[in-house]
N, CA and C of each residue as an Amber inpcrd file, in Angstrom:
protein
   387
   0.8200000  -1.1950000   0.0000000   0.0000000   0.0000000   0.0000000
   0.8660000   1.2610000   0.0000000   1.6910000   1.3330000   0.6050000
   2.8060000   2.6380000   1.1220000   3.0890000   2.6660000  -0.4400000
   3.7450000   1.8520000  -1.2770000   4.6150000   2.2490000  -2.4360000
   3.6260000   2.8800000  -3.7850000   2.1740000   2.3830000  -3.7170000
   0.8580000   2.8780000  -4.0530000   0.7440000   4.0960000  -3.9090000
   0.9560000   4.2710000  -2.7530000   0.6700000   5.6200000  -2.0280000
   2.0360000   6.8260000  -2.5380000   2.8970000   6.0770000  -2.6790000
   4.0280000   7.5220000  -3.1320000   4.3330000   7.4910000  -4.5770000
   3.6540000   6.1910000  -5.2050000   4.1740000   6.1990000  -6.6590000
   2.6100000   7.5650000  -7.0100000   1.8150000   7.3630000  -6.3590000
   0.3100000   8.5470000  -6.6890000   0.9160000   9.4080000  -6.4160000
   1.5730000   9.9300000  -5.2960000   2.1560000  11.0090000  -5.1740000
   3.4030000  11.8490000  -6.1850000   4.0140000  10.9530000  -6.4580000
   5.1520000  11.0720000  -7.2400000   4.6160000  11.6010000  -8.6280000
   3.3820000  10.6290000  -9.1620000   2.9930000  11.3130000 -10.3490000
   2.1810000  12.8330000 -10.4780000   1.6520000  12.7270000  -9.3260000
   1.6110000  13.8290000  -8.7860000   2.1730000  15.1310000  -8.9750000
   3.0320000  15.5280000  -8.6250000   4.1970000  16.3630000  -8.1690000
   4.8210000  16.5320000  -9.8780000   4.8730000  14.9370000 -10.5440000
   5.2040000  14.9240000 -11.5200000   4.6620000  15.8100000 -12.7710000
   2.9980000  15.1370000 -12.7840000   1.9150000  15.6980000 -13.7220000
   1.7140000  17.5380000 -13.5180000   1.9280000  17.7020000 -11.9830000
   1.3430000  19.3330000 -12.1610000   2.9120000  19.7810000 -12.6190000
   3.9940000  19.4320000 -12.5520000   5.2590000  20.2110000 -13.4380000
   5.5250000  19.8680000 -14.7130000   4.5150000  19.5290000 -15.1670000
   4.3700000  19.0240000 -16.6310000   3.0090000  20.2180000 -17.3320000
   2.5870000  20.2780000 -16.0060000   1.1360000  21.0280000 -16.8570000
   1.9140000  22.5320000 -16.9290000   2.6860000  23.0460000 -16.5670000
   2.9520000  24.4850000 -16.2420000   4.1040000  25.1460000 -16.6650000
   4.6520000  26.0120000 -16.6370000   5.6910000  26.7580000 -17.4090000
   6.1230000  27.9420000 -16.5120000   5.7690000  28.0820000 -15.4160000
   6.4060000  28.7510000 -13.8990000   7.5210000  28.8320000 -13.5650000
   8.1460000  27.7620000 -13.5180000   9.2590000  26.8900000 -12.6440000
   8.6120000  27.2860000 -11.3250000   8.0670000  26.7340000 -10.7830000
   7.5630000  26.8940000  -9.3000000   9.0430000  26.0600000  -8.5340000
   8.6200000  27.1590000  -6.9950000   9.3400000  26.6760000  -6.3610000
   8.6840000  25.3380000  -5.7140000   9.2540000  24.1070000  -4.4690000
   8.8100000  23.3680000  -3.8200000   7.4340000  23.5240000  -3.0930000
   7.2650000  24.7640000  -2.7390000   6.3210000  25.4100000  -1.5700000
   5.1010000  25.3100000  -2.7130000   5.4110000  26.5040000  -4.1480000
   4.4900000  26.4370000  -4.6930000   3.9840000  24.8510000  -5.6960000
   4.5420000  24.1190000  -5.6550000   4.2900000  22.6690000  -6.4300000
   3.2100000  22.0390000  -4.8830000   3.2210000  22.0800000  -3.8860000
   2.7330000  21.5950000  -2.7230000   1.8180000  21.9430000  -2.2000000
   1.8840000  23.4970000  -2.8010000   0.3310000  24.3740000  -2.8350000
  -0.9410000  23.8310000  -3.9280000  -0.4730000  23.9350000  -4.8200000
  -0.8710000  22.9850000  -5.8730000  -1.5680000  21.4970000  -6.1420000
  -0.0910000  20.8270000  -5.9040000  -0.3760000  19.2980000  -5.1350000
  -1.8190000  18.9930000  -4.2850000  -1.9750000  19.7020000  -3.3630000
  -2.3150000  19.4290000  -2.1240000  -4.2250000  19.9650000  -2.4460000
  -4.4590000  20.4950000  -3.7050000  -5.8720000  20.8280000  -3.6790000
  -6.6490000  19.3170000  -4.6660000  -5.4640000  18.1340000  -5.1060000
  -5.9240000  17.4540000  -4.9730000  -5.3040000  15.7630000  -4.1900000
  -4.6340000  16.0150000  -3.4930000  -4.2500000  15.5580000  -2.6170000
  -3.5730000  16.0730000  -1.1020000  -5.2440000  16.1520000  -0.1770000
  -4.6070000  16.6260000   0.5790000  -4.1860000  16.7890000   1.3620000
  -4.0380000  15.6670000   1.5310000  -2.9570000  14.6420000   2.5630000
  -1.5620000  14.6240000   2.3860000  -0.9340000  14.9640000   1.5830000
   0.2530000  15.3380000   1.0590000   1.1150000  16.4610000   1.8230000
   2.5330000  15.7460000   2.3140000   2.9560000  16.9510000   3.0890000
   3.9180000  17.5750000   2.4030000   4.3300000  18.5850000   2.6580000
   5.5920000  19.2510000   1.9620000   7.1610000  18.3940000   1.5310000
   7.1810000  17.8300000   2.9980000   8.2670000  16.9970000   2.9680000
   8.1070000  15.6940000   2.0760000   6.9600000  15.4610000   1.4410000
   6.9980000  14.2300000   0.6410000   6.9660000  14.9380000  -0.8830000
   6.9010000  16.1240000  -0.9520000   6.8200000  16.9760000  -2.4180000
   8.2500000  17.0230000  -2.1040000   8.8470000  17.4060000  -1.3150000
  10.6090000  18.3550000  -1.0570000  11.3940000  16.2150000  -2.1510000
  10.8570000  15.4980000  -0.9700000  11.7600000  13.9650000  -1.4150000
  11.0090000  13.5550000  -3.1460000  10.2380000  13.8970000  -3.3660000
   9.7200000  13.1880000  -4.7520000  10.1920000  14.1530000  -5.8780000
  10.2680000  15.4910000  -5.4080000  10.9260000  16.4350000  -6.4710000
  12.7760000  16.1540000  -6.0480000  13.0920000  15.6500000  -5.4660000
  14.6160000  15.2420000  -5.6160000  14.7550000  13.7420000  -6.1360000
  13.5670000  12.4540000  -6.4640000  13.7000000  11.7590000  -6.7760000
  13.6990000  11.9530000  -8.4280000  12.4440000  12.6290000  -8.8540000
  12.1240000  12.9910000 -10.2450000  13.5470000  13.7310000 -10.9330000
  14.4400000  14.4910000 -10.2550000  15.6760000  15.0290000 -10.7840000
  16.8630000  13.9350000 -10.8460000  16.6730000  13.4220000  -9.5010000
  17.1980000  11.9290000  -9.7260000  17.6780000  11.4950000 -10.8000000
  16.2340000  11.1530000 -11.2740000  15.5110000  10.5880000 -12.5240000
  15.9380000  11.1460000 -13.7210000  16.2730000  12.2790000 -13.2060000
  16.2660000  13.4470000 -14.8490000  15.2100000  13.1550000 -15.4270000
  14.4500000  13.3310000 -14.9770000  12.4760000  13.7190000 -15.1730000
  12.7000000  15.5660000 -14.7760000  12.9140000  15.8560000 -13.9250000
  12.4060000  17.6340000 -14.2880000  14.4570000  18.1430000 -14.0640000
  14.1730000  19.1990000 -14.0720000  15.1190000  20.2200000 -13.3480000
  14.9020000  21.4730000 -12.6640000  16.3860000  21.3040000 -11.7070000
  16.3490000  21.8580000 -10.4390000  17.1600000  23.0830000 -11.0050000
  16.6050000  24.2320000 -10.8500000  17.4090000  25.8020000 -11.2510000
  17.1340000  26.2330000  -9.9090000  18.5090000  26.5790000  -9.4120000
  19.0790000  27.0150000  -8.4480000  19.5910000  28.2750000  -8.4340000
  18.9910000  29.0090000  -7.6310000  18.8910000  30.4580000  -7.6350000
  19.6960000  30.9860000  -6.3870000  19.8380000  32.4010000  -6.4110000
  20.0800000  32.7780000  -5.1010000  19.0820000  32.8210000  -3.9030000
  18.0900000  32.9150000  -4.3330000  16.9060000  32.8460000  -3.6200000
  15.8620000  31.6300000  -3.3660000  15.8850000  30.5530000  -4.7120000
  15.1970000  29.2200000  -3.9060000  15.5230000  28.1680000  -4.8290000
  15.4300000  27.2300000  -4.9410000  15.5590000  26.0590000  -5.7880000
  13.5690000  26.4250000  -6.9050000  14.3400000  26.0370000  -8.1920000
  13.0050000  26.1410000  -8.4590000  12.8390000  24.7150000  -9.8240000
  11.7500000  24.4140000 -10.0390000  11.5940000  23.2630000 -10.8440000
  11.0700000  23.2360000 -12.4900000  11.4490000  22.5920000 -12.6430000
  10.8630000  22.5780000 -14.5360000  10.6340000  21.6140000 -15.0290000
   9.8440000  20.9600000 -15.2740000   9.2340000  19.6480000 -15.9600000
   9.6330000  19.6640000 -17.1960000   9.9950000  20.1990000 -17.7940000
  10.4560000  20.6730000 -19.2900000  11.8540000  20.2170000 -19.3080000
  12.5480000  18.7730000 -19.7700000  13.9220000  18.8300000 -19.7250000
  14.7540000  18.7900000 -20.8610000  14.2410000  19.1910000 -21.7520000
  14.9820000  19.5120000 -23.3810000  15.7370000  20.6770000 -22.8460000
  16.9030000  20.6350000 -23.9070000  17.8110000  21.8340000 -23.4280000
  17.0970000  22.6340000 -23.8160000  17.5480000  23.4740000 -22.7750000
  16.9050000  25.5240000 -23.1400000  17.5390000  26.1390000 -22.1240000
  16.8200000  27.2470000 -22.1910000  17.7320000  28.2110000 -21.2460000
  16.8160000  29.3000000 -20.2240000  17.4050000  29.8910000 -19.0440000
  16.2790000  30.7610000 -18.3790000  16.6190000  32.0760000 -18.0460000
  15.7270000  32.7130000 -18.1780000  16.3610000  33.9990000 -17.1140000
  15.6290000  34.1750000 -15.7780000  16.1150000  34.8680000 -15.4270000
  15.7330000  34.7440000 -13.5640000  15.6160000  36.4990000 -13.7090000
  14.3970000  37.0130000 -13.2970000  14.0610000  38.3380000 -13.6990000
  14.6520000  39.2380000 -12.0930000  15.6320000  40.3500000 -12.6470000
  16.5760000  40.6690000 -11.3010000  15.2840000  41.8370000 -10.6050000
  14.2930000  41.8250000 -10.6910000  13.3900000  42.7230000 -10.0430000
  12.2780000  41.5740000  -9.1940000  12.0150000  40.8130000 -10.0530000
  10.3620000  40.2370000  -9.3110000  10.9080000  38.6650000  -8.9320000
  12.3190000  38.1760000  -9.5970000  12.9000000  37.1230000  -9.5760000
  11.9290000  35.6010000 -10.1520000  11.2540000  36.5480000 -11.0080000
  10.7220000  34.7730000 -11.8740000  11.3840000  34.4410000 -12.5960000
  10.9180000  33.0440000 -13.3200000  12.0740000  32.6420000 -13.8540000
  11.2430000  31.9920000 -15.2810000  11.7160000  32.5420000 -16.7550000
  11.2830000  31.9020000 -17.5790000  12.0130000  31.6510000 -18.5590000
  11.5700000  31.0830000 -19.2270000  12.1660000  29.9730000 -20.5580000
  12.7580000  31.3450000 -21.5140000  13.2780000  30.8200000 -21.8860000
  14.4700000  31.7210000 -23.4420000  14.3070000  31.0780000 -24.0830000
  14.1710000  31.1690000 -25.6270000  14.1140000  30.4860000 -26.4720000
  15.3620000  30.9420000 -27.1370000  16.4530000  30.3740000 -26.9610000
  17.1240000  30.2670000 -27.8910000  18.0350000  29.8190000 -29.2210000
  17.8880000  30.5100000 -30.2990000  18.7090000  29.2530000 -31.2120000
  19.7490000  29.8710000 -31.7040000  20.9190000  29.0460000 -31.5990000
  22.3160000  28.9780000 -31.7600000  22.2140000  27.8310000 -32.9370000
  23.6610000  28.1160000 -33.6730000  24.0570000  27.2940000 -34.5860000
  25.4940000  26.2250000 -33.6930000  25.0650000  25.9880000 -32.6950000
  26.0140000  24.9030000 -32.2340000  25.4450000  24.2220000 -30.8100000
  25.8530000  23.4910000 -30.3970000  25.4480000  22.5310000 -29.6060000
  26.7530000  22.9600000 -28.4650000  26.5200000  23.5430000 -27.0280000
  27.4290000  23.9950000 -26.2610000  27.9300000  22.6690000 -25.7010000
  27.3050000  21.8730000 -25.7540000  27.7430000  20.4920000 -24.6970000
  28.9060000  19.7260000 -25.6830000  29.3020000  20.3280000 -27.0010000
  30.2740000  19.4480000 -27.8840000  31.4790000  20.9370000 -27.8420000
  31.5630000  22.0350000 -27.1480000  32.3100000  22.4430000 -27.9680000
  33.7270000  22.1150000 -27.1290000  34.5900000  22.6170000 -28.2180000
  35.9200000  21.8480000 -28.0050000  36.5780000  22.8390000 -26.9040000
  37.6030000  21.3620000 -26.2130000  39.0020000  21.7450000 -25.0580000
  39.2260000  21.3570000 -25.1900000  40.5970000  21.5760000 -25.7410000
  42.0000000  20.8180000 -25.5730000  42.3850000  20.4340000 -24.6410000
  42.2930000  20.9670000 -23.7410000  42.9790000  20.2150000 -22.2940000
  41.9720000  19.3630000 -21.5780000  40.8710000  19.4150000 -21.3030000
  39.6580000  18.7950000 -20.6140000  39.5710000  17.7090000 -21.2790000
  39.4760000  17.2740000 -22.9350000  39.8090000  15.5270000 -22.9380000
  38.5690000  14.6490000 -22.1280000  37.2650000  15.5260000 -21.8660000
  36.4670000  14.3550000 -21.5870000  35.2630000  14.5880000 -22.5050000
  34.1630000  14.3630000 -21.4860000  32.9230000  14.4590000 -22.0620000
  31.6800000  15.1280000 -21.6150000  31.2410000  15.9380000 -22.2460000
  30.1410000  16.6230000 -21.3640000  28.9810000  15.9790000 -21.4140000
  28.4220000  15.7190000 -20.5390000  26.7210000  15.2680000 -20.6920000
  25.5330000  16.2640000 -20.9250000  25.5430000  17.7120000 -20.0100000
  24.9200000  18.4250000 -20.0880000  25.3570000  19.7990000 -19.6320000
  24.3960000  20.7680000 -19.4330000  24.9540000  22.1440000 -18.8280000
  24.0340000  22.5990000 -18.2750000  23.9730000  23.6600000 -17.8880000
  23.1230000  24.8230000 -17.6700000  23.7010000  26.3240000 -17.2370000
  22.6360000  26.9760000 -17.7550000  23.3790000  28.4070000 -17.8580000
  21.6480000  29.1750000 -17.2590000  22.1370000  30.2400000 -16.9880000
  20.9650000  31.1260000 -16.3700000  21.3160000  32.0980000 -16.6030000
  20.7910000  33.1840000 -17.1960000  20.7450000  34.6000000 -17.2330000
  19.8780000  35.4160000 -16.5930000  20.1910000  36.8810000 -16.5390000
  19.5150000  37.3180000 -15.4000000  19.4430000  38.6130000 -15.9110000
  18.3900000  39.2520000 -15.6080000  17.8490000  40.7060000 -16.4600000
  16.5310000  41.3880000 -15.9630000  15.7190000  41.7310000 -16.6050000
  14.3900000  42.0990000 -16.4830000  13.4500000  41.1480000 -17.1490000
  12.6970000  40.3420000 -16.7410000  11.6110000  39.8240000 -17.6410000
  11.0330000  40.8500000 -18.3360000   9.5060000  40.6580000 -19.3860000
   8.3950000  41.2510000 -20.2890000   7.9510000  42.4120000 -19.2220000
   7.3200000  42.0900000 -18.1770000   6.5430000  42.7440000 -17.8040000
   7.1890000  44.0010000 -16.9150000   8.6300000  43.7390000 -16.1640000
   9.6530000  44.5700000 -15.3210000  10.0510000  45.6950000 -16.1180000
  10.4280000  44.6790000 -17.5970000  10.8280000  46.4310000 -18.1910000
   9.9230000  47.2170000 -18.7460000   8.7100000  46.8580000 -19.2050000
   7.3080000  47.6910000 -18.9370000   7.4250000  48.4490000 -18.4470000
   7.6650000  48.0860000 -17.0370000   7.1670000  48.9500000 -16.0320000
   8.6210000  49.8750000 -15.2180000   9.5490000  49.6010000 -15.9550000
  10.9980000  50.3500000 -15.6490000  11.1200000  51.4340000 -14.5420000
  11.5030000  51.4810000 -13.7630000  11.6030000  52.8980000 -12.8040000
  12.6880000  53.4990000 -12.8870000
């Protein structure tokens, strides 16, 4: 019954960072979570969102201010808005693939990366002061 009980949960946690494009933090995935399960404690969202990264099922963008999540794990890129601190998708296209480019001295292999930029989102510089 218990493994019933956290694999529901797990998809859980899973399905609402699949439905959304936020990057919510833990707190807000649990806020969420919890209107339809709501029995669900924080601390079982905090362990199932470190299993799902685990997994390399979502990613964890790590901020100065909170860990935040993305169900979305195709490469891309984010900015982290330096006024209201959300965090959204960049679309960007480059003519190269950063995870191949060359070092001479390093001689290994990259698997992946991540990069974060940081600026004003749409709506901050709108509203510019």
């Amino acid at each position: 019954m218990s493994t019933q009980r956290n694999s529901k949960q797990r998809d859980a946690v899973y399905a609402d960072l699949m439905s959304r494009y936020d990057h919510p933090t833990a707190d807000e995935v649990y806020f969420s979570v919890k209107k339809d399960l709501p029995n669900i404690s924080l601390a079982t969202v905090y362990r199932n969102l470190k299993l799902l990264e685990n997994e390399g099922l979502i990613l964890k963008i790590t901020t100065e201010d909170s860990d935040r999540y993305d169900g979305h794990t195709q490469t891309h890129y984010h900015l982290m808005c330096d006024r209201c601190k959300k965090v959204s998708d960049l679309n960007i296209k480059n003519g190269f693939n950063l995870n191949e480019l060359p070092d001479n001295e390093f001689n290994g292999e990259i698997r992946t990366h991540a990069l974060l930029f940081f600026g004003l989102c749409k709506d901050c510089k709108q509203t510019k002061n």
